[in-house]
ZATILO-429708 format. One record per residue: residue in three letters; x, y, z of N, C-alpha, C, O in turn; residue number from 1. Coordinates in nm, 2 decimals. Atoms other than C-alpha are relative to their C-alpha. Layout:
R code   n.c1   n.c2   n.c3  ca.c1  ca.c2  ca.c3   c.c1   c.c2   c.c3   o.c1   o.c2   o.c3 pos
R  Ala      X      Y      Z      X      Y      Z      X      Y      Z      X      Y      Z NUM
...
This chain:
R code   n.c1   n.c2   n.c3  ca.c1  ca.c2  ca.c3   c.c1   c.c2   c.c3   o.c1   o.c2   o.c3 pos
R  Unk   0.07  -0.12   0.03   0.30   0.34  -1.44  -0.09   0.03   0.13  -0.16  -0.05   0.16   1
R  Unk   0.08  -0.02  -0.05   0.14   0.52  -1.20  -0.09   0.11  -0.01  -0.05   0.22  -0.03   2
R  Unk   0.11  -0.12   0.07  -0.22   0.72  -1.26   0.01   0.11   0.11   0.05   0.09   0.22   3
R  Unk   0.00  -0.11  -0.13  -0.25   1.02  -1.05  -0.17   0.04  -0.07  -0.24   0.00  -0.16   4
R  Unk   0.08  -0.07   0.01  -0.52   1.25  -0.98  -0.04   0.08  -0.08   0.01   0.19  -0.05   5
R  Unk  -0.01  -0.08   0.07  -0.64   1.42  -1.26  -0.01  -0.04  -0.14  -0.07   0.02  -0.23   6
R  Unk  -0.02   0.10   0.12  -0.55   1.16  -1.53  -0.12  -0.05  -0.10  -0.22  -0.09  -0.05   7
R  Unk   0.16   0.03   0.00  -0.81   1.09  -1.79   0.02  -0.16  -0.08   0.11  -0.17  -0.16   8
R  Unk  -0.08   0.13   0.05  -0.81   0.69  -1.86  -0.14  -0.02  -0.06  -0.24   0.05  -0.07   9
R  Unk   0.11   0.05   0.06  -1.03   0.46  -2.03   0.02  -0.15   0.09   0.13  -0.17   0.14  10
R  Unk   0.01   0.15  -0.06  -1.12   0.09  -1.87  -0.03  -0.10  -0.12  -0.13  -0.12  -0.19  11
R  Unk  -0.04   0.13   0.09  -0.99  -0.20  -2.07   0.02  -0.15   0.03   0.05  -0.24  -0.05  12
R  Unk   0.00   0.11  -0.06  -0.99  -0.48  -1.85  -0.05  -0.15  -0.06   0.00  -0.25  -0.12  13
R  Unk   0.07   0.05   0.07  -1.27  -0.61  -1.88  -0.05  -0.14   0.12  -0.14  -0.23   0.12  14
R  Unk   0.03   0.09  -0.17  -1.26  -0.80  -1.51  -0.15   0.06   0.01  -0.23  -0.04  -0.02  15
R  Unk   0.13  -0.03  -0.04  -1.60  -0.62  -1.44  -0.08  -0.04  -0.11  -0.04  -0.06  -0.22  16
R  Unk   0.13  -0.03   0.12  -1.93  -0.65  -1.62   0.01   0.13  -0.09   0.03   0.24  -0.04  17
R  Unk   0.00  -0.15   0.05  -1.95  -0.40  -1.91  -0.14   0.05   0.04  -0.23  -0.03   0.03  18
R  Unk   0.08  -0.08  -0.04  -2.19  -0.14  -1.78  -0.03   0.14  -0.01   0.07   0.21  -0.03  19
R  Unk  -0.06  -0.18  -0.02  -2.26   0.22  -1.75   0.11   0.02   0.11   0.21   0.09   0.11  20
R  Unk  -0.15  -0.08  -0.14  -2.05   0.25  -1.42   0.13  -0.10  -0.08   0.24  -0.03  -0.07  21
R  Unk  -0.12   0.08   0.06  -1.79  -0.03  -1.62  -0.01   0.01  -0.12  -0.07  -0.08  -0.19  22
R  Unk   0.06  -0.01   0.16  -1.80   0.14  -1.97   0.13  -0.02  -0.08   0.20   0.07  -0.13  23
R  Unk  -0.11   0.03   0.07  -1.54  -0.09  -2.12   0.00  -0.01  -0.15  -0.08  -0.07  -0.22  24
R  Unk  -0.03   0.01   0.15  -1.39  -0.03  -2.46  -0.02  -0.09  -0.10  -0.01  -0.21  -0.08  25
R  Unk   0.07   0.11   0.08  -1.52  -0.17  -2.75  -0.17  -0.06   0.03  -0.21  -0.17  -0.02  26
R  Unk   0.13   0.05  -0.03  -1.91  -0.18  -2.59  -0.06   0.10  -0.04   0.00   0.18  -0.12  27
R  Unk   0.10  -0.11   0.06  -2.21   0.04  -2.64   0.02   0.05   0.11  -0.02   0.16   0.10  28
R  Unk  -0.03  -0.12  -0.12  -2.10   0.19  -2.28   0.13   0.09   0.03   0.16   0.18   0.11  29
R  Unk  -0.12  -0.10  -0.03  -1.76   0.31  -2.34   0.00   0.14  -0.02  -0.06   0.18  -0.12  30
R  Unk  -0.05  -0.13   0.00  -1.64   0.66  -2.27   0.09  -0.01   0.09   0.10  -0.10   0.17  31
R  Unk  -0.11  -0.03  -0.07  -1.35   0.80  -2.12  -0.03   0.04   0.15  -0.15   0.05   0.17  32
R  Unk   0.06  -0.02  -0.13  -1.35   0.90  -1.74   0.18   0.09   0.09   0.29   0.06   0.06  33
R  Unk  -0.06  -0.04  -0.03  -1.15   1.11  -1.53   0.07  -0.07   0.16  -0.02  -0.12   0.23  34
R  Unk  -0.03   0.07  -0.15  -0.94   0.96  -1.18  -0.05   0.13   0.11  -0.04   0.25   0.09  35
R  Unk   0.08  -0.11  -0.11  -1.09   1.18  -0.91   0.04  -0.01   0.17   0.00   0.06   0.26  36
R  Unk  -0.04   0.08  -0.14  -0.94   0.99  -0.60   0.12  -0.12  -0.01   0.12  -0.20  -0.10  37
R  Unk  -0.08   0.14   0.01  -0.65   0.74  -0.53  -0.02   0.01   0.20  -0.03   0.11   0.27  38
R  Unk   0.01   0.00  -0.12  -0.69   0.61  -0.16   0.03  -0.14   0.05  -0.06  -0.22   0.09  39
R  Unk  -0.04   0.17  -0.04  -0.53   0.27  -0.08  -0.01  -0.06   0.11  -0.02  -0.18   0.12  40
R  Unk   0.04   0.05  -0.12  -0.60   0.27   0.26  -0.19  -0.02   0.03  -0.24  -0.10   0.10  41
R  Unk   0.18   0.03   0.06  -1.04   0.30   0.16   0.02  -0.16  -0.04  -0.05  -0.24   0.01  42
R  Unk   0.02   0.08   0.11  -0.97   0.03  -0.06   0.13  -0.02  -0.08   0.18   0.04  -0.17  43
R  Unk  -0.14   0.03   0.09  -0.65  -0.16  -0.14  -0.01  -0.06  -0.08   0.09  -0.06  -0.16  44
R  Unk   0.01   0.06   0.13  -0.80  -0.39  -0.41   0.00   0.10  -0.11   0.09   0.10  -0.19  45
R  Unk   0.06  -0.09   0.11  -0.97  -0.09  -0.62   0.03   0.16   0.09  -0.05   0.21   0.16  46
R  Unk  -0.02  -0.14  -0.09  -0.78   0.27  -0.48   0.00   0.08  -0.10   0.03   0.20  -0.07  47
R  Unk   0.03  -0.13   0.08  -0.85   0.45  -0.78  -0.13   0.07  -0.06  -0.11   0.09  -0.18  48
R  Unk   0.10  -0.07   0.03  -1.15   0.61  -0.84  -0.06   0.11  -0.11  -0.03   0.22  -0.11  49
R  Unk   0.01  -0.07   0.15  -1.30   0.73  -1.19  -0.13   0.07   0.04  -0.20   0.03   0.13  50
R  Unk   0.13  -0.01   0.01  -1.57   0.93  -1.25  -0.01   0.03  -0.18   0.03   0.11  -0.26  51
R  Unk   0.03  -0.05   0.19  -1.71   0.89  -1.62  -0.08   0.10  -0.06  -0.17   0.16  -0.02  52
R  Unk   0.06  -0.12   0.04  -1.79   1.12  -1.86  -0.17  -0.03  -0.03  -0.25   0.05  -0.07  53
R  Unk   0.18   0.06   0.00  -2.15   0.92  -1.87  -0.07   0.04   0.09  -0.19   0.04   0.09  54
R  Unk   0.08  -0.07  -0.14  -2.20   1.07  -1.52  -0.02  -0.14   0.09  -0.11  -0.15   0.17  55
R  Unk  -0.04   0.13  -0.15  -2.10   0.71  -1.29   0.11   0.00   0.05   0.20   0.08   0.02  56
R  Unk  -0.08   0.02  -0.05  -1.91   0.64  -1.12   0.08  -0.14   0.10   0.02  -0.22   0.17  57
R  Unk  -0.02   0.15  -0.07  -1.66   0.35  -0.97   0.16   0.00   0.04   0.24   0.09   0.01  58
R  Unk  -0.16   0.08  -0.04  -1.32   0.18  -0.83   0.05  -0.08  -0.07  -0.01  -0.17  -0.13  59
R  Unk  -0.05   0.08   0.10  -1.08   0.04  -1.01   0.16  -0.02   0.06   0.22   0.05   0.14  60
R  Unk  -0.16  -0.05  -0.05  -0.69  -0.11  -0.97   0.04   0.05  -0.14  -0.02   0.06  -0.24  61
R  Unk  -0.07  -0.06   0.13  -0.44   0.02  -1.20   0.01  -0.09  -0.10   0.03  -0.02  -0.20  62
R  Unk   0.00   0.07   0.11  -0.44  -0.26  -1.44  -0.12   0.03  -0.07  -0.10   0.05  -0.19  63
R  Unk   0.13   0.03   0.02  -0.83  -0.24  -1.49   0.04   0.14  -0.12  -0.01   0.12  -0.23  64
R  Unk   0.02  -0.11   0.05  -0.75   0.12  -1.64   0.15   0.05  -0.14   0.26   0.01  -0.10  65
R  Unk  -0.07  -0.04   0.08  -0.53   0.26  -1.97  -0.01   0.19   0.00  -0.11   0.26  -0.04  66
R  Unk  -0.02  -0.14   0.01  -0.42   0.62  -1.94   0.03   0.07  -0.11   0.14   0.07  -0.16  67
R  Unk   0.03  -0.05   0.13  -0.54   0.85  -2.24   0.06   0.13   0.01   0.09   0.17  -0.10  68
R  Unk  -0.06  -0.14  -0.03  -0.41   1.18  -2.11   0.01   0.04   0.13  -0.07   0.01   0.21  69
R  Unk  -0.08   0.03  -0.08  -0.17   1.29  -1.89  -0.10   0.16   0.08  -0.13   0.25   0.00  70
R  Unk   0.02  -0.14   0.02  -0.34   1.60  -1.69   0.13   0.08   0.06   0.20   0.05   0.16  71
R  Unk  -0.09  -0.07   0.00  -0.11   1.90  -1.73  -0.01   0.11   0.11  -0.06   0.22   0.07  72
R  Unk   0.00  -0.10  -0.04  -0.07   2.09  -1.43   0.07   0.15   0.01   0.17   0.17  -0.06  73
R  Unk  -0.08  -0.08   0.06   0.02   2.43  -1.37   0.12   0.04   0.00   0.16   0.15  -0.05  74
R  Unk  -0.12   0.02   0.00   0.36   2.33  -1.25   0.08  -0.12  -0.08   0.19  -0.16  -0.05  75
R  Unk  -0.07   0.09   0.14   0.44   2.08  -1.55  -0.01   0.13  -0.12   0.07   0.14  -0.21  76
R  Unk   0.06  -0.10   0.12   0.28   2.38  -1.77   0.15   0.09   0.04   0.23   0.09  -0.05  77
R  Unk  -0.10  -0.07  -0.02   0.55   2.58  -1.64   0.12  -0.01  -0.04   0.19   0.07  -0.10  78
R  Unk  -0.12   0.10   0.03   0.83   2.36  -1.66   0.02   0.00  -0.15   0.13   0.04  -0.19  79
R  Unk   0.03   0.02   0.09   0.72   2.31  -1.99   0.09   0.08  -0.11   0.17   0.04  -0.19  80
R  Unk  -0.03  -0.12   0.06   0.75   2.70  -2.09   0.13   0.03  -0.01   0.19   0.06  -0.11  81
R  Unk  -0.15  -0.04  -0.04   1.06   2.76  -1.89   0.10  -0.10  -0.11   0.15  -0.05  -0.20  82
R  Unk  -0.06   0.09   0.11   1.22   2.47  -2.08   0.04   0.04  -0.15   0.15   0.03  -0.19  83
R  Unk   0.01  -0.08   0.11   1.13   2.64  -2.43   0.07   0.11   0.00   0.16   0.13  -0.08  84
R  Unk  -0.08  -0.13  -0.01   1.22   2.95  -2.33   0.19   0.02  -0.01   0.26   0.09  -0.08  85
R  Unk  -0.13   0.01   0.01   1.57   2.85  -2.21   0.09  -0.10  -0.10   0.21  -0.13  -0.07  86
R  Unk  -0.05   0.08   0.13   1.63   2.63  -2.54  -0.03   0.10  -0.12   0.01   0.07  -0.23  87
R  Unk   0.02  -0.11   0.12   1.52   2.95  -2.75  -0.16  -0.07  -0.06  -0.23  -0.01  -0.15  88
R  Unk   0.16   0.06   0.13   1.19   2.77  -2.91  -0.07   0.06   0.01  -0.15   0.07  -0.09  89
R  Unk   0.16  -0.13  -0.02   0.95   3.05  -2.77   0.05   0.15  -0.06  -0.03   0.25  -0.06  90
């Protein structure tokens, strides 16, 4: 799997301290968080970059993170329609 930009995951790890900036599931800090950055060459341990909906922020690798929704842009959105359209469903 790979997360892209845009993606909104949750951190399930559980390698870090649970914290506000590490607000892993199942604690009194969890919430969901958006990826905001992938940059492998900054940072090849941790190249994905969340920012949570708690207002922190941190790095993470892709194991550390579970992906809760896919974000839909507006060339998937499209795809999407056109698809519909030429199957009759719209």
């Amino acid at each position: 799997m790979k997360l892209k930009i845009g993606d909104r995951v949750i951190y399930i790890s559980g390698e870090y301290k649970a914290e506000e900036n590490n607000p892993l599931v199942d604690t009194e800090y969890f919430c969901k968080g958006t990826i905001t950055d992938y940059d492998e060459d900054r940072n090849m341990i941790c190249p994905y970059r969340v920012d949570w909906d708690n207002g922190n922020v941190n790095s993470y690798r892709e194991e550390d993170l579970q992906l809760v929704d896919v974000k839909l842009t507006k060339e998937k959105l499209n795809n999407i329609i056109l698809n519909n359209i030429n199957n009759n469903l719209i």
